[in-house]
N, C-alpha and C positions, 0 to 999 in steps of 0.2 A: 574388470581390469584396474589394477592399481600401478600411481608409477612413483618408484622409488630411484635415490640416488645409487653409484655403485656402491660406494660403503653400507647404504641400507642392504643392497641384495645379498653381499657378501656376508655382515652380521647377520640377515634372517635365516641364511643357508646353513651356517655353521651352529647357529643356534633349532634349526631344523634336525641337524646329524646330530645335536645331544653332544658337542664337542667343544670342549673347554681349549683357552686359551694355552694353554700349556700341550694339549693334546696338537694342537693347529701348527705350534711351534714347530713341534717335533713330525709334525705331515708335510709340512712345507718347506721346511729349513729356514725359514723366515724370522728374523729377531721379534719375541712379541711385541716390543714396542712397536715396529714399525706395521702389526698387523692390527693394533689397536688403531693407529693412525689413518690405515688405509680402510678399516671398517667407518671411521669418524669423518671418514673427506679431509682428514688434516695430512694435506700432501705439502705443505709447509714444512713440517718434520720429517720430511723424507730425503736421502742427499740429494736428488735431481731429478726431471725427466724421464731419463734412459733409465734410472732405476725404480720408479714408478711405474714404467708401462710393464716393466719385467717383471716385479713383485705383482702387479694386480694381473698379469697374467700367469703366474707359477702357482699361484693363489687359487683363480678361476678355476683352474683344470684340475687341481685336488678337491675342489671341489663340485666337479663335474659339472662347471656354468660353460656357459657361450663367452671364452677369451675374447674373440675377436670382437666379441658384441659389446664387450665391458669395455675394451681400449677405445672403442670407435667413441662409446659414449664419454668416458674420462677424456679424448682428445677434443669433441664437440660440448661439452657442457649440459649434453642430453640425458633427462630423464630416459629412466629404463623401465618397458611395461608388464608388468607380472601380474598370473592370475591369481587369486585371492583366493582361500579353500571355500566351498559354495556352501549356506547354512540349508541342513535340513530340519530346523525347526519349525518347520513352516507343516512339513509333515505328521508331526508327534499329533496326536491323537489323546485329548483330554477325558480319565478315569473317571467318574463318578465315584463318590467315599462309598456307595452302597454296591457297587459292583464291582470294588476292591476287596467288601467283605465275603461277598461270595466267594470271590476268586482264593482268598486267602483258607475258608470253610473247606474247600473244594483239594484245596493241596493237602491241608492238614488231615484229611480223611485219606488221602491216596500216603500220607506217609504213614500213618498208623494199622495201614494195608499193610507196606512194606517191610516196619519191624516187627510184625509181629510173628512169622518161623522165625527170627534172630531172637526176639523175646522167648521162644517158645525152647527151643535148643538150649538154651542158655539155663533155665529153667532144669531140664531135663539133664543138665551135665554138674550143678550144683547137686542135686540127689544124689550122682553116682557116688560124687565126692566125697557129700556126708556120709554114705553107706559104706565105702572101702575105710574112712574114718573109726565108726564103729565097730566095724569088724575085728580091727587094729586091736581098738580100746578091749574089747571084750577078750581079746586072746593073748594079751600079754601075761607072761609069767608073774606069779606070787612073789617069787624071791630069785634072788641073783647068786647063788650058793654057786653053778656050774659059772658063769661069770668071773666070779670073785676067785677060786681055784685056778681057772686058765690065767689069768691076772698074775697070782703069785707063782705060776710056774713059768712064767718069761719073763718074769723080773730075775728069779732064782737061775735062769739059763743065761741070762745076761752078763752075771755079776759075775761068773763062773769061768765067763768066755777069756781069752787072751789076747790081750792087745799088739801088735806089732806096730812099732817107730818107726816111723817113714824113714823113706835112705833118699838126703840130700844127691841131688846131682851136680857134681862139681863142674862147673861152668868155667868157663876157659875165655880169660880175659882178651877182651879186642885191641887190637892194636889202634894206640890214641894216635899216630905218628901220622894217620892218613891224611891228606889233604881234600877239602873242602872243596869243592870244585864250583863258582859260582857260573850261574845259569847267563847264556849271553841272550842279549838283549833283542826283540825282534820287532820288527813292523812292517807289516802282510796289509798292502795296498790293493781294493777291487775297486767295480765299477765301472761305469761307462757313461756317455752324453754329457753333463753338467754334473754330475754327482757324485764324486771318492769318498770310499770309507777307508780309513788308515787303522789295522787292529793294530794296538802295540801290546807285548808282554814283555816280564822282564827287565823294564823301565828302571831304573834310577827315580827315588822320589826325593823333591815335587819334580813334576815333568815340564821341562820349559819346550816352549816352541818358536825356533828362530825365522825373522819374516826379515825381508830384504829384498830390495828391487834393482835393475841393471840404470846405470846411469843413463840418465834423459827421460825415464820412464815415472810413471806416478801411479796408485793402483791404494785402489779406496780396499778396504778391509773391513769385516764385521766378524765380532768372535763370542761365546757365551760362555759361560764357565770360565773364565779367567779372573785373573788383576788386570787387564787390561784398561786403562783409564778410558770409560763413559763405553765400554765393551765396542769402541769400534776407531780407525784412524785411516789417515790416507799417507800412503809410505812414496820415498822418495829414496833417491839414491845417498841423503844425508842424512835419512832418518829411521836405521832400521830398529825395531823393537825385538825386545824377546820377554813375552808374557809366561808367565806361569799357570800351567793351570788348576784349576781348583773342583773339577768335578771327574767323573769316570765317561763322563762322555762330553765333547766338545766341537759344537757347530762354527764352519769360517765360513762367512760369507766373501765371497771372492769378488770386485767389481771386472777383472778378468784377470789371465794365469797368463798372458803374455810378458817374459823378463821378470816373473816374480818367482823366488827362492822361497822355500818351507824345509825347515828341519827339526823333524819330533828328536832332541837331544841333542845325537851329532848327526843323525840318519838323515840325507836328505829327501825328499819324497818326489816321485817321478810325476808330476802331473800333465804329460804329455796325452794319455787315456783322453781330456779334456775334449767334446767333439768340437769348438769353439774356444780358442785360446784370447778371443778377444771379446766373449759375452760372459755373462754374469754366470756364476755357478760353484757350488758349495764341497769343501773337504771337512769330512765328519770326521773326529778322531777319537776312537775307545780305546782305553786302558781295561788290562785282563790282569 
């Protein structure tokens, strides 16, 4: 048994899965930075608390750890005790060089058993070969006299033949006068618990998205793909933003959806789906 901190278990886990940093982003909804921080024990760079126990638990259970095991440890300062893979070299069993050459004697005669009908076939279908060859060679014609005549009698039928001139089809001009109809704009919201995905098509580019909260209220924000200055802020009733954004896909982390407004354009988006309007929880938005 070995004991490591939480950040060790969480980097050895993920490094376990063969899962890159970018991949973990995109499992978790979790800004990398702040999952590089929670793998390092720097909960220094994290904005508090309440979003610390939330992240190292939405964390633990993508990657199918003991959450409650990992909170309990990050609230007590306790080391967490994991098994270690067990070595069987203790088993391996040391070759002698002379009864490596046997062994190797021993294969080498059992494959020269095995190619040898493949050698033998192979053998026997080169002969056929060369002999349908020779047959060939031995039976071709002296001279090309009947060649040479069928030659100049389909040249002579050719030259003879009468060509007819395509008949253009007169095409019948479209009316330029019609009007263009552009496509109206959509955004098809799913999901449920803590998690909306917003598709939008038919956007207006670039795509801005309007954030804004009810007076009295304050409501921390984290966003990826944007201009967003340092990709995250905490909004107030004096301070709404509207980022742009810069990818096809873009993660909000929400510190909660109580009195906060979202508008992909001018679309407001309903986040009432939300099972908890006052815990932490993420609106995905893809452009089609």
């Amino acid at each position: 048994m070995a004991q490591k901190t939480v950040g060790q278990v969480l980097r050895a886990k993920r490094a376990k899965l063969d899962m890159t940093l970018n991949e973990a982003e995109n499992l978790t909804k979790i800004q990398k930075t702040y999952i590089v921080a929670l793998e390092q024990d720097n909960y220094d760079a994290l904005p508090g608390d309440f979003y610390i126990k939330a992240y190292i638990k939405q964390y633990a259970e993508r990657l199918d750890l003991d959450s409650d095991k990992m909170i309990s440890a990050y609230e007590t300062g306790d080391l967490i005790e994991v098994r270690e893979p067990t070595d069987f070299s203790e088993n391996y069993r040391f070759v002698k060089p002379s009864e490596r050459l046997e062994e190797e004697e021993r294969l080498t005669s059992k494959k020269w058993q095995h190619y040898l009908p493949i050698t033998i076939l192979g053998t026997v279908a080169a002969l056929i070969v060369f002999s349908i060859a020779a047959v060939v060679l031995l039976n071709k014609p002296k001279d090309n006299k009947i060649a040479d005549s069928l030659y100049r009698f389909s040249v002579a039928s050719k030259s003879s033949s009468t060509s007819v001139a395509p008949v253009e089809k007169a095409s019948t001009p479209e009316s330029s006068s019609k009007a263009v109809e552009v496509p109206k704009a959509e955004v098809k919201v799913e999901g449920a618990g803590q998690a909306l995905v917003a598709t939008t098509k038919n956007m207006n580019t670039p795509v801005k998205v309007s954030l804004s909260v009810a007076a009295g209220t304050s409501v921390w924000v984290g966003m990826t793909n944007s201009d967003l200055p340092e990709g995250q802020v905490t909004l107030n009733d004096s301070t709404p933003v509207t980022p742009t954004l810069t990818g096809n896909e873009t993660v909000l982390t929400l510190g909660k959806t109580r009195g906060l407004t979202v508008k992909i354009g001018d679309t407001p988006i309903d986040l009432s789906a939300m099972a908890s309007a006052d815990s932490p929880s993420t609106l995905t938005i893809k452009i089609e």
